[in-house]
C-alpha positions as CSV (number, residue, x, y, z in Angstrom):
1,X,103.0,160.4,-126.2
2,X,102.1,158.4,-129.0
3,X,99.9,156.1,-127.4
4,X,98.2,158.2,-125.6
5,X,97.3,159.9,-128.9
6,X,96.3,156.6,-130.3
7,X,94.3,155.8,-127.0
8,X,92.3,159.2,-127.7
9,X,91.8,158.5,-131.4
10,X,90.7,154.5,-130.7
11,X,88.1,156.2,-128.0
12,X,87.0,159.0,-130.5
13,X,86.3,155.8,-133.4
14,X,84.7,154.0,-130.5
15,X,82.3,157.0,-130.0
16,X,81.3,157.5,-133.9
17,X,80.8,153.5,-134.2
18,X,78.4,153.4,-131.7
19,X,76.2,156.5,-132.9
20,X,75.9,154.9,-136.5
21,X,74.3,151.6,-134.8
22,X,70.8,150.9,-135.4
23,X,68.8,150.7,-131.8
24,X,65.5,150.4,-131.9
25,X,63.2,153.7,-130.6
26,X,62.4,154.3,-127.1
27,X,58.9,155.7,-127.1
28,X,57.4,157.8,-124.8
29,X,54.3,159.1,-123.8
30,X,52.6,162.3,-122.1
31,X,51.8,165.5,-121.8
32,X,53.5,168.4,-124.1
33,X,54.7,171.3,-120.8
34,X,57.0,173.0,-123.3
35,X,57.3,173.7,-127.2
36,X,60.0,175.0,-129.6
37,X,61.0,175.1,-132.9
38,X,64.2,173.4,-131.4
39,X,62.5,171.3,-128.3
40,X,59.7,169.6,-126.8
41,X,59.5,169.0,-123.3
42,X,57.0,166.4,-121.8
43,X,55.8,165.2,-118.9
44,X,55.2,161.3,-118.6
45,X,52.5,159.8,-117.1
46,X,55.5,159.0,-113.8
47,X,55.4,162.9,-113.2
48,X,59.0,163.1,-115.0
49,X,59.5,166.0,-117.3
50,X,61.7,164.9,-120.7
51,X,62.7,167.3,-123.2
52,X,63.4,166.1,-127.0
53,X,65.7,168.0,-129.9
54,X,63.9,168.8,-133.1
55,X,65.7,168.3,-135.9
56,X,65.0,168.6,-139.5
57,X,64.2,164.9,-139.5
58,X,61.6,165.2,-137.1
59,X,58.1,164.4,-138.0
60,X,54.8,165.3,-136.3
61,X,51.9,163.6,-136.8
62,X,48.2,163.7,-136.5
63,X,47.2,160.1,-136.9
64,X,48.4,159.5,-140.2
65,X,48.2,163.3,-141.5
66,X,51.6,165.0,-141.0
67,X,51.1,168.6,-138.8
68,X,53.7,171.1,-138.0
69,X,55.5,171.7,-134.8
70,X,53.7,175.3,-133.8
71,X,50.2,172.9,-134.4
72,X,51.3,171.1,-130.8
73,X,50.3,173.6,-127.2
74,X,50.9,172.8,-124.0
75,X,48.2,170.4,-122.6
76,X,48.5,168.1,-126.1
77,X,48.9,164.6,-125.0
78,X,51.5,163.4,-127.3
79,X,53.9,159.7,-127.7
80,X,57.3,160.2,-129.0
81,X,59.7,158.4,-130.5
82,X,63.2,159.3,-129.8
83,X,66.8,158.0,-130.4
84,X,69.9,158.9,-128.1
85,X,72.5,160.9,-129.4
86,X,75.9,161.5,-127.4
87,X,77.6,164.5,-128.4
88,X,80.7,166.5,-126.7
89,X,78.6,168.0,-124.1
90,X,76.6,165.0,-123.1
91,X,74.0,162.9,-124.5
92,X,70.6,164.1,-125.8
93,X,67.1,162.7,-126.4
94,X,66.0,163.6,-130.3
95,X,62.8,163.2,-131.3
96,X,62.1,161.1,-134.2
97,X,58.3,161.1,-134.6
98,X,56.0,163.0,-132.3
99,X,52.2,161.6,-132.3
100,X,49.6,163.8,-131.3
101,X,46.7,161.9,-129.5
102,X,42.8,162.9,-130.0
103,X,41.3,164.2,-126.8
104,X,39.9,161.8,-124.6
């Protein structure tokens, strides 16, 4: 019984060391099909559709000028930056910075 405890504790520290690593960004780029306060779903240039977590330490660019979310519609061709988070219920995409790109 106590093993098995310690097995579940030793998985648990396993879990929480591996969110607090550094990895570098996966980026993304497409087209914005869906937009939240909470969420951002694109489609990539592959035809896949991706959705993103918005988080409080989200940022949304303009070039260099920082926008807010509500400034992005559907059609916006956008690149994101995202990290992986794995929570209890699975493991999530969260947007770090969201580019908008000038029209063609």
């Amino acid at each position: 019984m106590i093993s098995r405890r310690l097995g579940i504790l030793l998985v648990f520290a396993a879990l929480l060391a591996a969110q607090n690593k550094k990895v570098p960004l996966a980026n993304f780029t497409g087209t914005v099909r869906g937009v939240s306060s909470k969420r951002i779903t694109i489609e990539t240039q592959e035809g896949n559709l991706v959705d993103f977590d918005i988080t409080g330490k989200t940022r949304v660019m303009s070039g260099k000028k920082k926008i807010r979310m509500d400034d992005l519609k559907s059609g916006d061709a956008v690149t994101v930056e995202a990290h992986e988070e794995i929570r209890i219920l699975g493991q999530y995409l969260v947007a770090d910075i969201i580019t908008a790109m000038p029209p063609p």
